[in-house]
N, C-alpha and C positions, 0 to 999 in steps of 0.2 A: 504493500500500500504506500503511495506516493505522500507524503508530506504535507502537499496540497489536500489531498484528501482528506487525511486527518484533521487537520484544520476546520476542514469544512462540518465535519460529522463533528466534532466538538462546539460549534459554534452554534448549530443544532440543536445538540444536546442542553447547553447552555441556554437555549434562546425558551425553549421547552418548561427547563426547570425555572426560567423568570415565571412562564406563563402559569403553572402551577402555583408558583409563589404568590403570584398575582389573584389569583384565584381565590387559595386558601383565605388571604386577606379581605377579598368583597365576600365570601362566603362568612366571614368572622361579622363584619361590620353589618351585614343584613341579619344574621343572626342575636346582633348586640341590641341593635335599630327595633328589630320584631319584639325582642323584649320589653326595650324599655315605654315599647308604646302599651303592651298589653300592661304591664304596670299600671299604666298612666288610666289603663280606659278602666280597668278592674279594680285597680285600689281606691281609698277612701282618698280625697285630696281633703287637705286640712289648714286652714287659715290661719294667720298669725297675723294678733291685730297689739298694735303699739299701747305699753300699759301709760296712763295720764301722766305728765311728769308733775310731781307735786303735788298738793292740796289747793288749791283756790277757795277763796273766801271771799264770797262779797262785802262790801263794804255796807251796801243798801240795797234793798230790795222792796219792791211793789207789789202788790197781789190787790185784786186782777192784772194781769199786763194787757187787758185790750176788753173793751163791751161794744156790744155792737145795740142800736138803741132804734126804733120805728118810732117816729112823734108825727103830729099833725102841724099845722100852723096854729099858734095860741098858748099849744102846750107849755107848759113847765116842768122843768124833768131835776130831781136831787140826788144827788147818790155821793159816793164816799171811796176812797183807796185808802189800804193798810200800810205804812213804810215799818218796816223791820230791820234792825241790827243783831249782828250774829253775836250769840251768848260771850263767846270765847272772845272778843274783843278787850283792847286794856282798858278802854278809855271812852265815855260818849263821845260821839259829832253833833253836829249844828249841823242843818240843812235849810235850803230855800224853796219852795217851791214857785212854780211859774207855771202859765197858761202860752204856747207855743202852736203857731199850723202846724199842721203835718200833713204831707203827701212823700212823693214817690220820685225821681226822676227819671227820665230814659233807661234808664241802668237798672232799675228797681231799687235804686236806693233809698233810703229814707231822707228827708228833705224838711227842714223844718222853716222852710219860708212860705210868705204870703202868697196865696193865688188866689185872684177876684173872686172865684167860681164855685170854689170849693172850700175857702178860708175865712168866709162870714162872722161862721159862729166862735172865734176866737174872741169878737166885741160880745157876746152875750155871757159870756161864762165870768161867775164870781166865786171867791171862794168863803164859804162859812167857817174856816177856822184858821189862824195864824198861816201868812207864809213863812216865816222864820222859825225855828224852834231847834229843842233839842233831845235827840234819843239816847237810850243808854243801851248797854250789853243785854241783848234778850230781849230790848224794850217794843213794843207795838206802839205805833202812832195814828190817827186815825186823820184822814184827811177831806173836809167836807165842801163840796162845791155844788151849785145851780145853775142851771142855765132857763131863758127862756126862747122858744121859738116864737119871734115877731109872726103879725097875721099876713103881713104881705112877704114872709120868706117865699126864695124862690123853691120847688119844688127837686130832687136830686138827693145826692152826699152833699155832706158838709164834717170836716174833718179838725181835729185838734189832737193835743197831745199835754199832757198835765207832767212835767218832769220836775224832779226830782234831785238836786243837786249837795252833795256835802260838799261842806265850806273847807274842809281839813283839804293839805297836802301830803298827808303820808298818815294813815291808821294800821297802826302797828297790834296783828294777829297773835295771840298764843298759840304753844304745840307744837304740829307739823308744818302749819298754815303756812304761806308764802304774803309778806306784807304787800299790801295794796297801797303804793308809792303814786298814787296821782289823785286826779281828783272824778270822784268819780257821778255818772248823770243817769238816773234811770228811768226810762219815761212807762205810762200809763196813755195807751191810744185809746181815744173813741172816735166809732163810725156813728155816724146820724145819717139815716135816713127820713128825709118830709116829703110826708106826701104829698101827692099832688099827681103834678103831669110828669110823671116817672118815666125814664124811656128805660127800659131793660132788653139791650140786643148786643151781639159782637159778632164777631168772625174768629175762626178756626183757621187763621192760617198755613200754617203748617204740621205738616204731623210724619213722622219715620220712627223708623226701626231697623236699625244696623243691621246686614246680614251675613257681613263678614266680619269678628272683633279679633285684630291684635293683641288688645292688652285693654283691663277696663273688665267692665260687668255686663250683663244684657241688660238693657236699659232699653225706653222708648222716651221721644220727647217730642214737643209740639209751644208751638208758640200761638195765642190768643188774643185778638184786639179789644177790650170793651171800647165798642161805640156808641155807649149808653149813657144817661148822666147820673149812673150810681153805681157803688160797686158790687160787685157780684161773686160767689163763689165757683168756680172750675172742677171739676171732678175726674182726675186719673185711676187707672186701674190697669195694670199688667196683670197677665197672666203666661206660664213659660209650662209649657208640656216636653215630652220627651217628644225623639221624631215619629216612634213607631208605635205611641200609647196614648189616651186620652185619659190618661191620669195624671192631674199638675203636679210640677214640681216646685211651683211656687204661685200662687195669687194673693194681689192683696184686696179684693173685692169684700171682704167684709171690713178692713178698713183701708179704705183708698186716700190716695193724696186729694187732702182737697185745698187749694190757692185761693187767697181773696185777689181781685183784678178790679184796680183801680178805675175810673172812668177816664175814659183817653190815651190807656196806657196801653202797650203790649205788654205779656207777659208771656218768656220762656221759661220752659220746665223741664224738668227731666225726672223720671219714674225708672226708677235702678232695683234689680237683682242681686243686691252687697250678698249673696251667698254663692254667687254662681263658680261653680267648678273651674277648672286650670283647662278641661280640653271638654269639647259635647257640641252636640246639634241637636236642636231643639226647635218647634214651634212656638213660636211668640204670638200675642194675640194684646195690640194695646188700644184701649178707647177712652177718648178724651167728649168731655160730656160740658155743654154751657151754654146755658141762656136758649135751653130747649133743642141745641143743635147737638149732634152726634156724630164722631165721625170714628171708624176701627182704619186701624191695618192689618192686617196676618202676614208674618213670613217666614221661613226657614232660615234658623241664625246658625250658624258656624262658629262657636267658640278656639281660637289656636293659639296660644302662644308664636310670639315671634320663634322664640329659639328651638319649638317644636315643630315648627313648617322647614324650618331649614333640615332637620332631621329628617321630616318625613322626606323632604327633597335629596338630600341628600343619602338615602338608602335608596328614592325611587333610580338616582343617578348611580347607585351602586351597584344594581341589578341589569339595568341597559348596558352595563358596563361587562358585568360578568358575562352576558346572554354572547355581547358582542364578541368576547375573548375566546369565548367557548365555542364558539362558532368557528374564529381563524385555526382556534388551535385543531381542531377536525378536519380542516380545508386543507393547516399544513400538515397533517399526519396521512389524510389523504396520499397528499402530492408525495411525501418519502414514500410512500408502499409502491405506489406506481411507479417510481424513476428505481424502483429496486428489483 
């Protein structure tokens, strides 16, 4: 046997035992791939949620933080807020209270300036008991105000805010507590509605549901215009099935989100799944409900991890790969039988 020859059938042989090697190694990596997905689809996945840092202590506190109140023109309406300081405090505060608008702005933020339209009754409102005073450790204070609805009010909302403010800059907690180093403001909203010539209507702008999620929960949202001059409550509800059962795996239909939507405002929302699994597909089914209007969507959601699509990818390309090597490597064992 010539030299050359040799060479050749070694070079072969060598080329062979790459292709094996090569083999072995997608046959490992598909095999690794297959498991760690059946893991992923058959074990329990488990959440890890961040424990609070610290104690937090209010400084001051309101109760009710919101009424919502139905008057006629004429009326006179009297009610009262609690302010309370936490037991464990060293020392009382002095607080002030004040009569403030309230609304909303583009953002949904809360917004404590004048609007012709809706900020009337901030001149009606008086208070029946000291705005200055002072609470102690544990101490309950009782806060008493009136207002009256003039007979030619205009018909709609009409919005205010009773806040709340201690005079101290630093009230220093006992315990674990974390000190409350600024000054702190707590309001008490009221919604008024007067009757009259109420208009109650909006639009349902928008409304989706993801049906493919990278990272995040199954969620459904929608955004709503009240174009009415009063506000109104919104009502969401998700509901999440598996793909191949009609038995939920999560609804919150006995109690759904429900958003108040100021007059003139839009309002975005979002209606989340905070339990949803690391990988699944599922039917979703979200209906957003207001001012008599109705609207669903149903879709098929794909729950996948980023770093789990690259895996599955990355085994689907391990396979096209194998199929493809195993292919040559027969085409060349072929060709040596025949040239032999």
């Amino acid at each position: 046997m010539k030299l050359k020859d040799l060479s050749v059938i070694l070079a072969k042989l060598m080329k062979e035992h790459k292709v094996n090697k090569l083999s072995k190694f997608i046959k490992l990596v598909i095999a690794g791939s297959l498991l760690l997905l059946s893991v992923l689809l058959f074990s329990p996945i488990f959440k890890v949620k961040a424990l609070e840092n610290g104690n937090y202590v209010p400084a001051l506190s309101v109760s009710p933080m919101a009424e919502s109140i139905v008057l006629n023109p004429g009326d006179t309406y009297s009610s009262s807020i609690k302010v309370s300081y936490p037991q464990n405090a060293s020392s009382s505060t002095h607080y002030k209270v004040a009569i403030q608008p309230f609304y909303v702005d583009e953002n949904y933020n809360n917004v404590y300036e004048k609007l012709d339209n809706y900020s009337l009754i901030v001149d009606w409102v008086n208070f029946d008991s000291p705005e200055t005073d002072e609470v102690k450790p544990g101490e309950i204070k009782e806060i008493y105000y009136t207002f009256r609805i003039p007979s030619d009010a205009p018909a709609g909302g009409q919005y205010f805010a009773i806040t709340v403010a201690s005079d101290t800059s630093e009230t220093e907690i006992k315990g674990d507590a974390i000190n409350v180093t600024e000054i702190l403001s707590v309001s008490h909203l009221v919604f008024v509605e007067i009757t009259g010539t109420t208009i109650r209507q909006g639009d349902i702008t928008s409304i989706n549901v993801p049906s493919f999620i990278l990272s995040g929960d199954v969620s459904g949202s929608s955004t709503i215009k009240n174009t009415g001059n009063v506000h109104s409550d919104a009502t969401y509800k998700l509901q999440v099935f598996p793909l191949f059962s009609n038995e939920e795996v999560y609804t919150n239909e006995e109690k759904p989100d429900i958003r108040r939507i100021m007059p003139d405002r839009s309002f975005y929302n979002e209606t989340i799944w905070s339990d949803t699994p690391a990988f699944g597909i599922f039917n979703v089914v979200y209906t957003v409900e207001f001012e008599g209007v109705t609207q669903q969507v149903s879709k098929m959601v794909i729950k996948c991890p980023i770093w789990l699509l690259f895996i599955i990818i990355f085994a689907i390309a391990a396979i096209i790969i194998y199929f493809v090597m195993r292919a040559k490597s027969r085409k060349n064992s072929r060709k040596r039988i025949e040239t032999e």
